[in-house]
N, CA, C and O atoms as CSV, one atom per row, in Angstrom:
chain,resi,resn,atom,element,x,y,z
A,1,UNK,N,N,-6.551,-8.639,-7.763
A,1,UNK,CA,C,-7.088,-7.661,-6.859
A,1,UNK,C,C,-8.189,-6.839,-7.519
A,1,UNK,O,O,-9.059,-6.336,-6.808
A,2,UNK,N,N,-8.197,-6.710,-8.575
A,2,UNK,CA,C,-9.291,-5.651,-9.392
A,2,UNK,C,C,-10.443,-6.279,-9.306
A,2,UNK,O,O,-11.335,-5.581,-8.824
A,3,UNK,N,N,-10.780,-7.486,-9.640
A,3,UNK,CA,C,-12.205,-8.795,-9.072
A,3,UNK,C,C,-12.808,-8.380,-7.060
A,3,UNK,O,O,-13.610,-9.018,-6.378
A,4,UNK,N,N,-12.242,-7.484,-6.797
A,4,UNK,CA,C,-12.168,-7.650,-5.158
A,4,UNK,C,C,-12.691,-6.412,-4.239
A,4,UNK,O,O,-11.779,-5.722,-3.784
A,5,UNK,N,N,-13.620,-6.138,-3.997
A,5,UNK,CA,C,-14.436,-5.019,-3.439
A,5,UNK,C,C,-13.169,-4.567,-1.998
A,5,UNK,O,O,-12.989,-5.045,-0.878
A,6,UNK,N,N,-12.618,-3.614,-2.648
A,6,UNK,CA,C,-11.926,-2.621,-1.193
A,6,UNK,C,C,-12.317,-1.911,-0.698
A,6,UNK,O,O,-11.584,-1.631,0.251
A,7,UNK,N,N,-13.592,-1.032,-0.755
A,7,UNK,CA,C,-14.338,0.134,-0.591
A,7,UNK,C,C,-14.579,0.049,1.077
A,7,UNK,O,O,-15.618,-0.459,1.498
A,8,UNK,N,N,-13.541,0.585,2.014
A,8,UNK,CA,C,-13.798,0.716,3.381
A,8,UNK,C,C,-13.201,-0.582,4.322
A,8,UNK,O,O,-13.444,-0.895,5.487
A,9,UNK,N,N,-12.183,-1.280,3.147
A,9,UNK,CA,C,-11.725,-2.174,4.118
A,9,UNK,C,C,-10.592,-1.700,4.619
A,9,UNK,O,O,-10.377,-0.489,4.572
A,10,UNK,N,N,-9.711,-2.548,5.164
A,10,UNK,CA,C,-8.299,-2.741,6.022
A,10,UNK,C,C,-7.686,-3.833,5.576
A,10,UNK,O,O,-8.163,-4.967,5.586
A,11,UNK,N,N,-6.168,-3.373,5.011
A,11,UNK,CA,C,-5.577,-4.580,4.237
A,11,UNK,C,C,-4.462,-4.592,4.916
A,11,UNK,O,O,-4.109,-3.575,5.513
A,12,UNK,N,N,-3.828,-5.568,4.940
A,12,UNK,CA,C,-2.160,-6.026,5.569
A,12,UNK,C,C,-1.471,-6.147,4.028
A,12,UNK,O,O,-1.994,-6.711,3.067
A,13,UNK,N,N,-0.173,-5.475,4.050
A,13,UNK,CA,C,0.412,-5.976,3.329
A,13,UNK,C,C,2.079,-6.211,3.437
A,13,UNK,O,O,3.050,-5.538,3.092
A,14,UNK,N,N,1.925,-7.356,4.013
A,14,UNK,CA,C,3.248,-7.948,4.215
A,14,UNK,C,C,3.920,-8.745,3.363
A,14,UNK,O,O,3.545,-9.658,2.627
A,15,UNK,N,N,5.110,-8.198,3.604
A,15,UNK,CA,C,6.394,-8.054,2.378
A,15,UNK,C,C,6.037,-6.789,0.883
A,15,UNK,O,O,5.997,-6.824,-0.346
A,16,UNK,N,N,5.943,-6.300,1.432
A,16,UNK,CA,C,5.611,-5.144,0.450
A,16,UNK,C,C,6.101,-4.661,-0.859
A,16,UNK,O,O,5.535,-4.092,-1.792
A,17,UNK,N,N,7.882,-5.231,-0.564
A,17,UNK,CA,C,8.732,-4.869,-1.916
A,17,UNK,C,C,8.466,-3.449,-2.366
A,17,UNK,O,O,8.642,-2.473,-1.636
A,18,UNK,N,N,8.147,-3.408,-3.285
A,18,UNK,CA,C,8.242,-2.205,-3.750
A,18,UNK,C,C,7.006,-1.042,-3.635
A,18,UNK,O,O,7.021,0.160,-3.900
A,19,UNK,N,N,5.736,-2.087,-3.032
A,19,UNK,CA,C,4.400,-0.885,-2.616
A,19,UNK,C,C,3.494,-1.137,-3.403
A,19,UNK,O,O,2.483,-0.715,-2.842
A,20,UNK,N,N,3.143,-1.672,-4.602
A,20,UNK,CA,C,2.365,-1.569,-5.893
A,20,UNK,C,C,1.557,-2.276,-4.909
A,20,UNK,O,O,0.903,-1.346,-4.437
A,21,UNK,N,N,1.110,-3.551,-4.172
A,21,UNK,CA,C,0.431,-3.540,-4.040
A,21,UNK,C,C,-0.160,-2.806,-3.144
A,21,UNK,O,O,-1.351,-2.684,-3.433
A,22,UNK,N,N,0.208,-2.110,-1.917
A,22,UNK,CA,C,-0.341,-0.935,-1.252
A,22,UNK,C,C,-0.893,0.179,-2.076
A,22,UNK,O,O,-1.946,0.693,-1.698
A,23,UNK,N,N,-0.413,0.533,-2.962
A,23,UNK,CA,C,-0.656,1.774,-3.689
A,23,UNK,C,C,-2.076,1.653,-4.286
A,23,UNK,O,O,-2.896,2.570,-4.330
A,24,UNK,N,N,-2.333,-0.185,-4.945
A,24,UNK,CA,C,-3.551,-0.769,-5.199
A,24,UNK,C,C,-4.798,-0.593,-4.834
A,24,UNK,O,O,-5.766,-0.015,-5.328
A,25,UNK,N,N,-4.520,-1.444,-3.487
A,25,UNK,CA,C,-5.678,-1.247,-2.492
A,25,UNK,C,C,-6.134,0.065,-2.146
A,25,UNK,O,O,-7.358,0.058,-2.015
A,26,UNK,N,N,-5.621,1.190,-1.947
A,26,UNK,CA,C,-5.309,2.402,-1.511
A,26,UNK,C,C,-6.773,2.702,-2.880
A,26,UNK,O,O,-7.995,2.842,-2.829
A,27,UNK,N,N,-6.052,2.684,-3.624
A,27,UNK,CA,C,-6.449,3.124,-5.544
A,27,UNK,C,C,-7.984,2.652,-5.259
A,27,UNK,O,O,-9.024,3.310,-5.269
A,28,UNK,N,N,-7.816,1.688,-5.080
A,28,UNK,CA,C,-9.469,0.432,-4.574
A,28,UNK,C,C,-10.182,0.778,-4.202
A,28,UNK,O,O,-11.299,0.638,-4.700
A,29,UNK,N,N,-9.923,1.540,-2.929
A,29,UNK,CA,C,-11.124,2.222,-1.706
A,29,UNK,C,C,-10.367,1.920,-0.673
A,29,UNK,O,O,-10.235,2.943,-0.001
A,30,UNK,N,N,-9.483,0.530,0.058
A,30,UNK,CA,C,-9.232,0.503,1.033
A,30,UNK,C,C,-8.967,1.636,1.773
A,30,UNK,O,O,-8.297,2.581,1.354
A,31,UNK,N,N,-9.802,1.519,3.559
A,31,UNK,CA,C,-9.885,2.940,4.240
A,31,UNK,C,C,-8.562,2.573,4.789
A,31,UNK,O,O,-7.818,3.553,4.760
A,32,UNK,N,N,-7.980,1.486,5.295
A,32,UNK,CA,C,-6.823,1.364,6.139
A,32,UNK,C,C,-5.809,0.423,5.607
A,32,UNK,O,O,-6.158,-0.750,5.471
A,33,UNK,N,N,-4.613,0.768,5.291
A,33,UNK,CA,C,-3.721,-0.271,4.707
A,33,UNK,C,C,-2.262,-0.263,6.132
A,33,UNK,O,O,-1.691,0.736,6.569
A,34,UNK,N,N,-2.111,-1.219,6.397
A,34,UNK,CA,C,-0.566,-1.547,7.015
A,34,UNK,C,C,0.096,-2.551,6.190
A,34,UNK,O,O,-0.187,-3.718,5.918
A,35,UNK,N,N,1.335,-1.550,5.774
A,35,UNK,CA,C,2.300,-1.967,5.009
A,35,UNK,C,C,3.833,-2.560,5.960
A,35,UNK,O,O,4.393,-1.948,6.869
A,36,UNK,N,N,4.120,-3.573,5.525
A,36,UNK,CA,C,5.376,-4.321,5.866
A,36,UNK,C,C,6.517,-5.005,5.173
A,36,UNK,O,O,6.383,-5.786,4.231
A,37,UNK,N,N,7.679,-4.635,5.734
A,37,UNK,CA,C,8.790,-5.218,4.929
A,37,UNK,C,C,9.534,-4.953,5.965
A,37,UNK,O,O,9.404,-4.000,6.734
A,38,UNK,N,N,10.649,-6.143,6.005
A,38,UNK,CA,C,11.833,-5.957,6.980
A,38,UNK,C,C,13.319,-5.847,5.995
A,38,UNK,O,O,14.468,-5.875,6.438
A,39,UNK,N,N,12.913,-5.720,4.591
A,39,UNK,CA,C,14.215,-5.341,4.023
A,39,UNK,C,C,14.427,-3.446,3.889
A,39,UNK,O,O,13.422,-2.930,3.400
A,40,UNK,N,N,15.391,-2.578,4.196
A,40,UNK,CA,C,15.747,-1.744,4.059
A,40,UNK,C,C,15.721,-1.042,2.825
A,40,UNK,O,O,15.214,0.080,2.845
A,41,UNK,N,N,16.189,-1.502,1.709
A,41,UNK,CA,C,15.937,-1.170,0.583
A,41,UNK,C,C,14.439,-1.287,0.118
A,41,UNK,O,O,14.006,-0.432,-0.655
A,42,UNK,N,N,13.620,-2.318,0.559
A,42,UNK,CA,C,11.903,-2.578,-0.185
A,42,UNK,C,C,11.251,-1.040,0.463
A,42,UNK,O,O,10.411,-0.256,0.020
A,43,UNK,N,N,12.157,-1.060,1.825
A,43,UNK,CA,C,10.859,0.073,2.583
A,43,UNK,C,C,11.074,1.076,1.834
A,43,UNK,O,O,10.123,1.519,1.191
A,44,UNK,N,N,12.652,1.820,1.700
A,44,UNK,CA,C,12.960,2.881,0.816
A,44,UNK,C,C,12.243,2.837,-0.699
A,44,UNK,O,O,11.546,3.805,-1.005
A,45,UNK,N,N,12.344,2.112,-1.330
A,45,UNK,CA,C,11.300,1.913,-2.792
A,45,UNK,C,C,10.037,1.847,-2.372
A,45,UNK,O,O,9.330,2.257,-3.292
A,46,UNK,N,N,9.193,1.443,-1.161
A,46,UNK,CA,C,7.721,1.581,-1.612
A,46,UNK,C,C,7.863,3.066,-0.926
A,46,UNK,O,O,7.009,3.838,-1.361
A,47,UNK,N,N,8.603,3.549,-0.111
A,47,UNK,CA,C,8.022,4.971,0.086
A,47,UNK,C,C,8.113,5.663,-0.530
A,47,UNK,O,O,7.432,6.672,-0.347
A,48,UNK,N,N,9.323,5.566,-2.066
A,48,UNK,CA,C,8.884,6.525,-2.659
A,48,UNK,C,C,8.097,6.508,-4.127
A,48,UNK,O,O,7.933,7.340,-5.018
A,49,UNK,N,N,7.743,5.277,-3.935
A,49,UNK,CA,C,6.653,4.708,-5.151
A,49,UNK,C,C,5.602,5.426,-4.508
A,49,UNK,O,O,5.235,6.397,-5.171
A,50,UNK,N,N,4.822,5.211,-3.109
A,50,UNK,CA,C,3.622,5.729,-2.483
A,50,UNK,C,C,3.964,7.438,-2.624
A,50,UNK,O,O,3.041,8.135,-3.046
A,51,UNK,N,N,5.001,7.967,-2.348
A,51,UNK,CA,C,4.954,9.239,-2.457
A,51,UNK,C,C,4.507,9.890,-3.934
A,51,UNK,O,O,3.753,10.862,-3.993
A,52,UNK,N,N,5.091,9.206,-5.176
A,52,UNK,CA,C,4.800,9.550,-6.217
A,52,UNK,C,C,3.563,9.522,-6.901
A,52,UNK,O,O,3.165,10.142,-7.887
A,53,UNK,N,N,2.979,8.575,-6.089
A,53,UNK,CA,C,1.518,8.536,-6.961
A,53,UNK,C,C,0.629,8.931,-6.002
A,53,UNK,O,O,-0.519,8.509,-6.143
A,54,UNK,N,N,0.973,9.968,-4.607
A,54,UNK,CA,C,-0.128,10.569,-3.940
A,54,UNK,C,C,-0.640,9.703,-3.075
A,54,UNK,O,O,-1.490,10.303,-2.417
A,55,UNK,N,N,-0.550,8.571,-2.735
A,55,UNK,CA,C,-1.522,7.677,-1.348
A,55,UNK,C,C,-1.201,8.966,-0.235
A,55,UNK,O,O,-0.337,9.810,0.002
A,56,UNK,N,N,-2.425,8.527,0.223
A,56,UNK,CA,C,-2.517,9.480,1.352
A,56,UNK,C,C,-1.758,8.398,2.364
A,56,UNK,O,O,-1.941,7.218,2.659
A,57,UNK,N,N,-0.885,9.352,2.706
A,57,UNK,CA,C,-0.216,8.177,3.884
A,57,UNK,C,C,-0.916,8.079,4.974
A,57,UNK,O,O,-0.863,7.052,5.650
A,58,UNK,N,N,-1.717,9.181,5.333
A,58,UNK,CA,C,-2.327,9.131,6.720
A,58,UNK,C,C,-3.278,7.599,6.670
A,58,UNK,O,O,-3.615,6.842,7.580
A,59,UNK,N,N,-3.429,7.571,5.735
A,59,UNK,CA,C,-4.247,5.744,5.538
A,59,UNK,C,C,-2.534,4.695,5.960
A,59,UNK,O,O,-2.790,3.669,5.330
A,60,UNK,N,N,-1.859,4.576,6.269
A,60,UNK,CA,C,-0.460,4.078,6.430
A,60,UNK,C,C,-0.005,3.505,7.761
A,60,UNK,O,O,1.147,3.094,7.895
């Protein structure tokens, strides 16, 4: 992902696990990220991975 111009895009990120890569893109420039996971536990860990390092959720 670091090779990869995000500056104003929109990323999907499905199966999310734990968020790192949302938190990434976010870090990147991406203006719009939708994050996905249908496990209960992944959603609980990336929200509070994203909470800790500040993503603006309103990008979310």
């Amino acid at each position: 992902m670091l090779g990869l111009d995000f500056s104003g895009r929109r990323v999907l990120d499905f199966g999310t696990g734990i968020g790192i890569l949302t938190i990434l893109a976010e870090k990147l420039g991406a203006r719009q990220i939708i994050t996905i996971d249908n496990d209960p536990i992944c959603i609980i860990n990336a929200e509070e991975n994203i909470e800790k390092i500040s993503v603006k959720k309103s990008r979310f």
